[in-house]
C-alpha positions in Angstrom: -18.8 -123.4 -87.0 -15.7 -123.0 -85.0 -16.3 -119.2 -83.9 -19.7 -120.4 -82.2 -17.8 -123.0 -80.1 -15.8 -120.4 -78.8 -18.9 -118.2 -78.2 -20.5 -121.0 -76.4 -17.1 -121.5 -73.8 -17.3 -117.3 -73.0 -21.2 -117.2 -73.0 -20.7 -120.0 -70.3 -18.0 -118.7 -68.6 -19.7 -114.8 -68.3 -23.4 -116.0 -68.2 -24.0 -113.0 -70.0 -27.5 -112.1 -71.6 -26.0 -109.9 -74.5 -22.3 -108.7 -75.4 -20.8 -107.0 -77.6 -16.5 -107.3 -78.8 -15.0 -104.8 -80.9 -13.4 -106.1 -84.2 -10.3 -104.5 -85.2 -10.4 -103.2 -89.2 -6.8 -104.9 -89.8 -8.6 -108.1 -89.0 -11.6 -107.9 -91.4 -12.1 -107.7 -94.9 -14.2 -104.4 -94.9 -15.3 -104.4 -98.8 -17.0 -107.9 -98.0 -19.8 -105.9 -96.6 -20.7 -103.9 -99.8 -21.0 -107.7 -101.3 -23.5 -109.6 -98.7 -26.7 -108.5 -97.5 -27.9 -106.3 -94.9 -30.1 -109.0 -92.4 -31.7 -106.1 -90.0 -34.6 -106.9 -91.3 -34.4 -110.7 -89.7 -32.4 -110.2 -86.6 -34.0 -111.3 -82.9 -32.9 -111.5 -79.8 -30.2 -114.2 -78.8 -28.9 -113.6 -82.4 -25.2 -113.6 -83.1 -24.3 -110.9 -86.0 -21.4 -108.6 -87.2 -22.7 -104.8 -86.9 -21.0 -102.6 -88.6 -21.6 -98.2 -87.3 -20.2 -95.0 -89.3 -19.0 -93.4 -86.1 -16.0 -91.7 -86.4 -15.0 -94.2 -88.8 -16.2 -97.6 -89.3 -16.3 -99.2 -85.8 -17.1 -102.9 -86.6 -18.6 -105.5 -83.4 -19.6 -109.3 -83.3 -22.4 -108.9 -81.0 -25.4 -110.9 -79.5 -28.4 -109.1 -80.1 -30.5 -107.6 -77.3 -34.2 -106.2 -76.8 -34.0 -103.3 -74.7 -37.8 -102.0 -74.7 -37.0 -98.4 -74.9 -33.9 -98.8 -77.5 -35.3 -101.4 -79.6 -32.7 -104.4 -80.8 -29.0 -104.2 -80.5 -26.3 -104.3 -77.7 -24.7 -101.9 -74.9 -21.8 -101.3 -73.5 -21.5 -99.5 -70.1 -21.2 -96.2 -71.8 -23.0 -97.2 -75.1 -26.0 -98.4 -77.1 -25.3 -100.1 -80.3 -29.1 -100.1 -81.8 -29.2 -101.8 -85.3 -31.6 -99.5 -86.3 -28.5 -97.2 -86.3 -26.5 -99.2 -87.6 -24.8 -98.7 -91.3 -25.1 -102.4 -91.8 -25.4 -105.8 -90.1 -24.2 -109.0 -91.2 -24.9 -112.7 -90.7 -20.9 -113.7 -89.2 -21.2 -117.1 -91.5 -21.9 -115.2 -94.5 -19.0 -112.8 -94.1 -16.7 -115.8 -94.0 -18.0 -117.6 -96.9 -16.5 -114.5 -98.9 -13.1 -113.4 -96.7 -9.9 -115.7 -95.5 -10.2 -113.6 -92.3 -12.4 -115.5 -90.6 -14.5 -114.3 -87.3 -13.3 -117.4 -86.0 -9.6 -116.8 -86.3 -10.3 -112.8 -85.7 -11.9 -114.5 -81.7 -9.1 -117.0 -81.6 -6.7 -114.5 -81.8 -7.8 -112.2 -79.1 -8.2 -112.6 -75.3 -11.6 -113.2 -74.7 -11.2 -116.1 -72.0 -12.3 -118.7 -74.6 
């Protein structure tokens, strides 16, 4: 897919192990996620998924997934830990855009993440 390309260029250009972008709810199709499974269940390190938290709202990330040994799978941020185990869902990205014409490709495209 296109979106992993893009991945590729910034995990290249950042070298980083894990990260984690926030997704905007204008740009995604929220009801999608009531319709495809949950894939917790399946998720390992070095994976690429769509987690979706009930914080103070719904606060929705693509992410690459992490194993911190004390926090278990997910992804950090310098203030936060996003653990999946947490999470209120998490999605495969390529299943999300078999159902949605907002695609995580166009969503990364569209931002400036240096790719």
């Amino acid at each position: 897919m296109k979106h992993m390309k893009h991945l590729k260029t910034f995990e290249n250009h950042n070298k980083p192990d894990s990260w984690i972008i926030p997704l905007k709810d204008e740009d995604l199709d929220m009801p999608v996620f009531q319709d495809i499974p949950d894939i917790r269940d399946k998720v390992k390190e070095g994976d690429i998924v769509i987690g979706v938290w009930f914080l103070s709202g719904f606060d929705a990330f693509l992410l690459k997934i992490d194993n911190v040994q004390v926090d278990g799978l997910g992804c950090g941020t310098d203030d936060c830990w996003y653990g999946i185990e947490s999470a209120w869902g998490v999605f495969d990205p390529k299943e999300y855009d078999l159902h949605t014409d907002k695609k995580i490709d166009l969503i990364i495209a569209a931002n400036k993440y240096n790719l």
